[in-house]
C-alpha positions in Angstrom: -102.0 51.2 -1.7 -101.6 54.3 -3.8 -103.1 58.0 -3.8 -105.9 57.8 -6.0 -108.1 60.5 -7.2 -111.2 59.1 -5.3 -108.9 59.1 -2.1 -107.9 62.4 -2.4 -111.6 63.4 -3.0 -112.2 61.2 0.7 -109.9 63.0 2.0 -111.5 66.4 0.7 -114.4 65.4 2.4 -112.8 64.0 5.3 -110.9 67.1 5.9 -114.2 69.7 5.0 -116.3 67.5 7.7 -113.3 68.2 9.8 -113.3 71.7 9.8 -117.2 71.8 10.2 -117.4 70.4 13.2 -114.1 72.3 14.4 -116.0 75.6 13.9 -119.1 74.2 15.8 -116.4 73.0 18.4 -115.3 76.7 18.6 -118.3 78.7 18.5 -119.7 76.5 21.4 -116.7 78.5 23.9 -118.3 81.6 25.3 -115.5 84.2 24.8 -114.0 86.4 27.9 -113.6 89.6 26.7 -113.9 91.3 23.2 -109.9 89.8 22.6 -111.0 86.7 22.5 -114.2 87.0 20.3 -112.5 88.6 18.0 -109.9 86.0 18.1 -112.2 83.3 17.8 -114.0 85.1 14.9 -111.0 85.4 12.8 -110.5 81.6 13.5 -113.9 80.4 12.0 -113.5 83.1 9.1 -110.3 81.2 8.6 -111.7 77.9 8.5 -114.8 78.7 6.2 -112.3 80.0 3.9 -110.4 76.8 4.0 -113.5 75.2 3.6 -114.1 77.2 0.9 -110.9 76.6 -0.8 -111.3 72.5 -0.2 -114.8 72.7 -1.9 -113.6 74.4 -5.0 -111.1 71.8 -5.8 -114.2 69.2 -4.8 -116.3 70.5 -7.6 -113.6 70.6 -9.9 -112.5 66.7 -9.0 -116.3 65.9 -9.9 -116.5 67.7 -13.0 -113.7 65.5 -14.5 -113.2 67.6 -17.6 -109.9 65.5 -18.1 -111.9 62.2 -17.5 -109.8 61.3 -15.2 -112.0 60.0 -12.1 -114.3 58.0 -14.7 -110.7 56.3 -16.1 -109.9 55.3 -12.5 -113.6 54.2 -11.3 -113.4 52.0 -14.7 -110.1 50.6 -13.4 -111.4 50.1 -10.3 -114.1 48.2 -11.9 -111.7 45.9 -13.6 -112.8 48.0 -17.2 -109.5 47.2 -19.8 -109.0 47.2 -23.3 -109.1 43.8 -22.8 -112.6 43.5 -21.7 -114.0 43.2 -18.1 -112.5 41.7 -14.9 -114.4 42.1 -12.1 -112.7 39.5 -10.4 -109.0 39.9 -11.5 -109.2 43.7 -10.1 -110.8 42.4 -6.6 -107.8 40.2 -6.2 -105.1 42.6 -7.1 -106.9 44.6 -4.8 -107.0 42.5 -2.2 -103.5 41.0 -2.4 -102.0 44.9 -2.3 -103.8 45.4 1.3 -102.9 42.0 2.7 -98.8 42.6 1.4 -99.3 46.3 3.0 -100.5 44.7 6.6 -98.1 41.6 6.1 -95.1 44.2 6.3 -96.6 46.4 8.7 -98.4 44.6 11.5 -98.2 47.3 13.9 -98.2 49.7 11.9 -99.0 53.4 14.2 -101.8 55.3 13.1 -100.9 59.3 13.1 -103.7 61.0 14.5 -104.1 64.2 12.5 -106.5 65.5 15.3 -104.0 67.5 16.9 -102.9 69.5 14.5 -106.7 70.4 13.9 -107.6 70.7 17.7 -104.0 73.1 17.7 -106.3 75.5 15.8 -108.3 76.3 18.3 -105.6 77.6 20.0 -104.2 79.7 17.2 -104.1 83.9 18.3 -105.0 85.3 14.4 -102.7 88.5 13.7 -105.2 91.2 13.5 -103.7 94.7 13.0 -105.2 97.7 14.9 -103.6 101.2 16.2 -103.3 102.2 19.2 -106.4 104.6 19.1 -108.6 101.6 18.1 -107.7 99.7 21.1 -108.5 96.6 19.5 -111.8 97.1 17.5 -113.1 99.4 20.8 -112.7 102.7 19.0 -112.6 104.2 15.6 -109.2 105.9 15.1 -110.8 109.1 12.8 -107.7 111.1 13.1 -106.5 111.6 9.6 -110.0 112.2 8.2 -110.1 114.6 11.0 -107.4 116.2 9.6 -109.4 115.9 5.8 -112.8 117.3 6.9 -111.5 120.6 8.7 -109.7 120.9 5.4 -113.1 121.5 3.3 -112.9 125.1 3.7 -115.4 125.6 6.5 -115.8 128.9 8.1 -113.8 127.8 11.2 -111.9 124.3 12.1 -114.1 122.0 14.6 -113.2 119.9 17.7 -112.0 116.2 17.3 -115.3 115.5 19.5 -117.8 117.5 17.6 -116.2 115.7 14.6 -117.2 112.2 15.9 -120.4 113.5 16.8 -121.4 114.6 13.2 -119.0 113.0 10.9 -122.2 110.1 10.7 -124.3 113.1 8.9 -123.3 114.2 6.1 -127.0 115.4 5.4 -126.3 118.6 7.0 -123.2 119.7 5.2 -124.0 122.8 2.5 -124.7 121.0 -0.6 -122.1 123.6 -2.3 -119.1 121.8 -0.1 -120.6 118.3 -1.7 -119.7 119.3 -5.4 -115.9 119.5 -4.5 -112.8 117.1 -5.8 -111.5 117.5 -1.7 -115.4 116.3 -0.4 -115.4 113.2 -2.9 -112.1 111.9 -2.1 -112.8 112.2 1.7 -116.0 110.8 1.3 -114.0 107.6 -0.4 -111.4 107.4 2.2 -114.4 107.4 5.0 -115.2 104.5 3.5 -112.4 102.4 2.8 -111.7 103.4 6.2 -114.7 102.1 8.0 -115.4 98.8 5.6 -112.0 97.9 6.6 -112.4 98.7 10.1 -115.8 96.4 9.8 -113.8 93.5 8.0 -111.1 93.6 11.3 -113.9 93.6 13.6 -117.0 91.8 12.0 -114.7 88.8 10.1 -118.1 86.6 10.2 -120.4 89.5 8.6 -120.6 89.1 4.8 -119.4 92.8 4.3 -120.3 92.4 0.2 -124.1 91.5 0.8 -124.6 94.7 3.7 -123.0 96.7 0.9 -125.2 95.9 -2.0 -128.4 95.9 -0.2 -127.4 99.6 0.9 -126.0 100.5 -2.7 -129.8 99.3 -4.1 -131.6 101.2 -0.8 -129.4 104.4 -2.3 -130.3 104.3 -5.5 -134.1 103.6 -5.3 -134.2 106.6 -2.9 -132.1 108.2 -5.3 -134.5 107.4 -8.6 -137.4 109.4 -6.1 -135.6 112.1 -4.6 -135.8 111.6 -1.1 -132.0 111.0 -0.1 -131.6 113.3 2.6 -129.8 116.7 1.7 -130.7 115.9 -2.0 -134.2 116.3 -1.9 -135.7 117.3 -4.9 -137.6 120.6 -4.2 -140.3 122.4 -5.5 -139.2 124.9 -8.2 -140.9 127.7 -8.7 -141.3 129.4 -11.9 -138.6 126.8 -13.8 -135.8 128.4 -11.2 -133.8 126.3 -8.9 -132.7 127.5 -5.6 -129.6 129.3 -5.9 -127.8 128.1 -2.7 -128.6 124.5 -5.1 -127.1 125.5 -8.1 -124.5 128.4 -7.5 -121.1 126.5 -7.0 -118.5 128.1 -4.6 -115.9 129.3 -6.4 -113.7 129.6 -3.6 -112.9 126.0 -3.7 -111.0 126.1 -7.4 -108.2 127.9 -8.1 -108.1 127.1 -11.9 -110.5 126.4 -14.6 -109.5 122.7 -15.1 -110.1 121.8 -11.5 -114.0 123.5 -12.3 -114.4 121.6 -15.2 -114.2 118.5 -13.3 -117.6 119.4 -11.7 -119.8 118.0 -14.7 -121.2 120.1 -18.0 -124.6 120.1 -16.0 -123.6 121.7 -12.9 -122.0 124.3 -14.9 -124.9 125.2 -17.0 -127.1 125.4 -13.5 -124.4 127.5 -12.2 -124.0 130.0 -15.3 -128.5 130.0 -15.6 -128.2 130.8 -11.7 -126.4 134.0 -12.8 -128.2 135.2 -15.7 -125.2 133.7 -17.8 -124.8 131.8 -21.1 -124.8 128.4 -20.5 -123.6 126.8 -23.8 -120.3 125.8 -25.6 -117.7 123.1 -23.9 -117.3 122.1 -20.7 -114.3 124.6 -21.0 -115.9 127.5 -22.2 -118.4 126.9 -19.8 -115.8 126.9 -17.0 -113.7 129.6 -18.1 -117.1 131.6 -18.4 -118.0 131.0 -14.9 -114.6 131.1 -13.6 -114.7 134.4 -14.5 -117.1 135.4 -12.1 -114.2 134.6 -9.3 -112.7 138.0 -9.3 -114.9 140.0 -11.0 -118.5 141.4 -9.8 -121.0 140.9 -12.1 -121.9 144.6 -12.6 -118.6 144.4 -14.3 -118.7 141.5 -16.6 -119.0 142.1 -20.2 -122.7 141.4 -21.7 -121.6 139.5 -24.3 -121.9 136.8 -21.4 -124.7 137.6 -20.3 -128.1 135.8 -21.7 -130.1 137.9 -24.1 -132.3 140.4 -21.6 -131.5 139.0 -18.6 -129.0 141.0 -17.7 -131.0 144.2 -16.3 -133.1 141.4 -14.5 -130.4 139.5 -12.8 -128.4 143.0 -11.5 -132.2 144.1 -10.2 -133.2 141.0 -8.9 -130.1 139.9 -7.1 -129.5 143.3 -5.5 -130.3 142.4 -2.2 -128.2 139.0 -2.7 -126.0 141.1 -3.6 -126.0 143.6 -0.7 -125.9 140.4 1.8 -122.8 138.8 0.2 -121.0 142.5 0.6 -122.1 142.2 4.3 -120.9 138.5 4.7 -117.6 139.3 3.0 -116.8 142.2 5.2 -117.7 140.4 8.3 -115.7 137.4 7.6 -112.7 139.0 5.6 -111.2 137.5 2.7 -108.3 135.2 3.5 -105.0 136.3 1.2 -103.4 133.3 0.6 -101.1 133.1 -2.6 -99.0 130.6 -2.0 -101.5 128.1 -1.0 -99.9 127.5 2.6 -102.1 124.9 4.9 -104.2 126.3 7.3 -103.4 126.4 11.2 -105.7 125.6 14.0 -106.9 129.3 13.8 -108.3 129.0 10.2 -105.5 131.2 8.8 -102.6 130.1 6.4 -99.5 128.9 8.6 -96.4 131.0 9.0 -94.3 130.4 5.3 -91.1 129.5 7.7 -92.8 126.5 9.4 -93.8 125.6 6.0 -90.4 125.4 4.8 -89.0 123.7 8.4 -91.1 121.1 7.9 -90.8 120.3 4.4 -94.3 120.6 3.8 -93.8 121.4 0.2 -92.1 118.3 -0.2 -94.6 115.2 -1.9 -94.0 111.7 -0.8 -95.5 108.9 -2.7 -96.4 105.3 -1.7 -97.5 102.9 -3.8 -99.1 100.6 -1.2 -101.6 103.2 -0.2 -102.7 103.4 -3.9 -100.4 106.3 -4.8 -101.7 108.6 -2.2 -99.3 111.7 -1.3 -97.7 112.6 1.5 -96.8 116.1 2.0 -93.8 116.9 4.4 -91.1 114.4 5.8 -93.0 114.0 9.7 -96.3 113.2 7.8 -94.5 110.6 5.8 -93.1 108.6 8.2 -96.1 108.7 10.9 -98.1 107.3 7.6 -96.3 104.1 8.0 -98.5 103.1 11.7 -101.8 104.3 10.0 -104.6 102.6 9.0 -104.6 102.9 5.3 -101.1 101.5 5.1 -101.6 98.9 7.0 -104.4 98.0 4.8 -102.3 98.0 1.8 -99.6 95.7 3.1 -102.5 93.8 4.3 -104.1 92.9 1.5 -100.4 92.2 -0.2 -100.0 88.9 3.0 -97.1 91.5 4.2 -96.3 92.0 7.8 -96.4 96.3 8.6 -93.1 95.9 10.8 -90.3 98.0 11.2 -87.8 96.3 8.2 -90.6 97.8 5.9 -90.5 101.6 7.1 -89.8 103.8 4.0 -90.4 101.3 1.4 -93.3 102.4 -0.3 -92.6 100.2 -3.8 -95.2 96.9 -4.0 -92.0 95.2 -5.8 -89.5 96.0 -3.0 -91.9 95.2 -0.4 -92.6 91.6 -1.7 -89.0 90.9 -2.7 -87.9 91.7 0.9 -90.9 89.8 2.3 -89.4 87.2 0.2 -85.6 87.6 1.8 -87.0 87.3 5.0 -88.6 84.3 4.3 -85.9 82.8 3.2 -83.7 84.1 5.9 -86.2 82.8 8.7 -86.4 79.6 7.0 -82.7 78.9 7.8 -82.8 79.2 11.7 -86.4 78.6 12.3 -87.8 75.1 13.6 -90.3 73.7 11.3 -91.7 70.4 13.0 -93.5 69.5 9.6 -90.4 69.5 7.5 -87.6 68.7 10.4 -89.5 66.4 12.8 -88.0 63.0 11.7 -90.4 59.3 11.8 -89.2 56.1 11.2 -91.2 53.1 9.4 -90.4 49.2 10.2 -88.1 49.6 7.3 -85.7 52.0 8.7 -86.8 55.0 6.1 -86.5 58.3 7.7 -89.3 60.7 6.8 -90.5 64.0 7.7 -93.5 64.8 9.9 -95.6 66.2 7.0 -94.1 63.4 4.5 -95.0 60.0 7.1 -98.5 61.9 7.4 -99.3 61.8 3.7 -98.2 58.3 3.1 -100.0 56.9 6.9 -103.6 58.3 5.2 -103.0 57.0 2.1 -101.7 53.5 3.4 -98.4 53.6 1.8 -96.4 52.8 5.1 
C-alpha cells in the first residue's frame, strides 16, 4: 500500500472532520473563569486556522492543475497506454493488501486520537501586561502619556483620561489638525484592535472594521460625524474657531505645510490673508502670523480691501485673545524641553540626567522612537513591542531585551531553536516503535506509514 494523492486527500478530510468535531467537543465545556475562556478561545481560533490551512491544500489537490489526481484515478482504473484493465488493476490491488496483512497479522493500530484529544488540554501563550490583568483591563498608560502631550491648557488625571479618551467628539477641532493628534489617534488603534484580537480570538476583527469604516464614511459623505458637523455658514464665512489653525502647535513652516493646501487657504481667508501660491508660500505666509500681530503685517499680504475690514471686525477678537494671553501666560520654552506634571517645561538638568535628548530606535515597533535610556528599556514589557515580536512567531523574553533589529531577532530565535533542540525531549522524533520486522522508527515516522498501510 502506498501514499496516494486520493489518500492524502482522505486524510485531509479525515483530519478537517477531526478538528470539527474537536471544536464542538470544546465549546460544549462551560469555562471557570475568564482564564479559561480565553484559553479555550485561542484553542478553537487555533483549530479553525488549521482547518483553514487543511482546506486550502484540499482545493488545491482538486483543482489538479498538474493532472495529477486524474493520472492516478486512471491508474486506479486500470487506464494504460496499453489499453484498459479493469481487472488486471483489481488484482494487483488486491494481491498488495493481502501480502500487507500476510506479514502483518497483528499488526497495532496507532490511535491518533490522543494527540488530538491532548489539544484540548493545550494553555495557548497569550501575552498581556500586568495592567491588563489578563484581558480585564486596558493598559492606556503610554497613550496617557501621548494625549496630555497635545498641548492642552493643563495635564489631566489617568482617570479622567479613561473616562473620556472614548470621545474624541469633544476635543477642539484645532488640536484635530495636528501631526501629534493623528499619530495618537493611530496608536489608539493599533492599540485597542490588538487588545480585541488577544481577547476576542473568535470575533472576525476584519468584518467589525469594515462595517464601521463604511458607517464612517457615509456619515462622513452627509456631514453628521460628530465634532465635524457641517454648519450653517453665514454670508460664505466659516466659523473661525473651524478654520483658524493654532499656530502654537508648529514650530517651523514644513511641519504647517503638512496640514493640506486647503486648510491653509481657510486659515489665511479666516484672516483677511492671500490665499494663493504653493503649499509653501501659503505656509510661510501664515506662519508669519506666529510672532507678529496682524496690525503689523505688511499689506502686501493682505487681500485687496480687506484689510481695514479684518483689523475693525476682529477688534474685539482681538481684545479677548490679549485677555486670554495675559491670563494664561505664554510658556518660554526654546529648547523644546518636555513638559512636567505642572504643564511647565522640565528643569534642563533632569533633561540631561536622564538622557532624554538621546533617540532610541526599534525596528520591531515599526521604527518608533524612544527618547531617553529608562523609556527605552521599559518599552521592551509594553504593549506595542510585544505586538511586534508577535506578529514575527518571537517569544518577548528576556534574551531579546535591547535587540531592536527584525534580522537579529530572528537569527537568535533561530539559535535558540537550535540550542533547545539539542537537550529538549521530542517524543515525535525520539520516541522509538518497532514493526514485526525489527525496523526501528520514530513516533511521527510509524504514524505516517500505520495510516497509510505501509507497516
Amino acid at each position: 500500500m502506498s501514499s496516494t494523492l486520493l489518500e492524502t486527500t482522505r486524510a485531509s478530510h479525515e483530519e478537517v472532520e477531526r478538528l470539527e468535531r474537536l471544536i464542538v467537543k470544546d465549546l460544549q465545556n462551560e469555562p471557570a473563569n475568564n482564564k479559561d475562556r480565553l484559553f479555550q478561545s485561542h484553542r478553537v481560533r487555533n483549530m479553525i486556522e488549521n482547518i483553514i490551512t487543511t482546506t486550502e491544500k484540499i482545493v488545491e489537490i482538486y483543482e489538479d492543475k498538474d493532472n495529477a489526481r486524474k493520472d492516478e484515478i486512471a491508474a486506479l482504473g486500470g487506464q494504460t497506454a496499453m489499453g484498459t484493465n479493469v481487472f488486471s488493476a483489481f488484482y494487483d490491488r488486491l494481491k498488495e493488501i493481502r501480502e500487507y496483512h500476510r506479514r502483518h497479522p497483528a499488526a497495532r493500530v496507532v490511535d491518533a486520537n490522543e494527540d488530538y484529544e491532548a489539544m484540548l488540554k493545550e494553555e495557548p501563550v497569550i501575552e498581556f501586561t500586568g495592567e491588563e490583568a489578563f484581558g480585564k483591563y486596558l493598559d492606556m498608560h503610554e497613550l496617557y502619556n501621548q494625549f496630555n502631550n497635545l498641548k492642552f491648557e493643563k495635564p489631566i488625571e489617568y482617570s479622567t483620561y479613561l473616562d473620556i479618551f472614548s470621545q474624541p467628539h469633544n476635543l477642539p477641532r484645532k488640536v484635530k489638525f495636528t501631526r501629534q493628534y493623528k499619530e495618537y489617534m493611530e496608536n489608539l488603534l493599533e492599540y485597542l484592535a490588538y487588545f480585541f484580537q488577544r481577547t476576542e480570538p473568535l470575533q472576525d476583527l476584519d468584518r467589525i472594521l469594515s462595517k464601521v469604516t463604511a458607517e464612517f464614511e457615509e456619515q462622513w459623505e452627509n456631514g453628521t460625524v460628530q465634532g465635524w458637523e457641517k454648519n450653517a455658514q453665514e454670508n460664505g464665512h466659516v466659523p473661525a474657531d473651524h478654520t483658524v489653525i493654532d499656530l502654537d502647535f508648529y514650530s517651523t513652516v514644513e511641519e504647517l505645510k503638512e496640514v493640506g493646501p486647503e486648510k491653509l487657504k481657510e486659515a489665511l481667508a479666516a484672516l483677511g490673508l492671500k490665499s494663493g501660491g504653493t503649499v509653501q508660500q501659503r505656509a510661510e505666509r501664515l506662519f508669519l502670523t506666529k510672532h507678529t500681530p496682524l496690525e503689523k503685517l505688511d499689506k502686501k499680504h493682505f487681500v485687496k480691501g480687506s484689510h481695514a475690514s479684518e483689523l475693525n471686525g476682529g477688534a474685539e477678537e482681538t481684545q479677548a485673545d490679549t485677555e486670554s494671553d495675559d491670563d494664561e501666560q505664554q510658556i518660554y520654552n526654546p529648547l523644546k524641553l518636555p513638559m512636567g506634571w505642572d504643564g511647565k517645561p522640565i528643569p534642563y538638568w533632569l533633561y540631561k540626567l536622564h538622557g532624554l535628548g538621546q533617540e532610541f530606535k526599534c525596528e520591531i515597533c515599526g521604527n518608533d522612537s524612544y527618547w531617553g535610556r529608562r523609556a527605552f528599556e521599559r518599552h521592551f514589557k509594553e504593549w506595542r513591542h510585544q505586538h511586534g515580536m508577535r506578529c514575527l512567531g518571537i517569544p518577548n523574553t528576556k534574551n531579546f531585551n535591547e535587540i531592536t533589529s527584525i534580522q537579529e531577532a530572528q537569527e537568535l530565535w533561530k539559535r535558540i531553536q537550535a540550542r533547545q533542540g539539542v537537550n529538549k525531549w521530542r517524543p515525535e522524533l525520539e520516541e522509538e516503535y518497532e514493526d514485526k520486522e525489527g525496523n526501528i522508527y520514530n513516533k511521527k515516522t510509524y504514524t505516517d506509514l500505520q495510516r497509510q498501510g505501509l507497516i
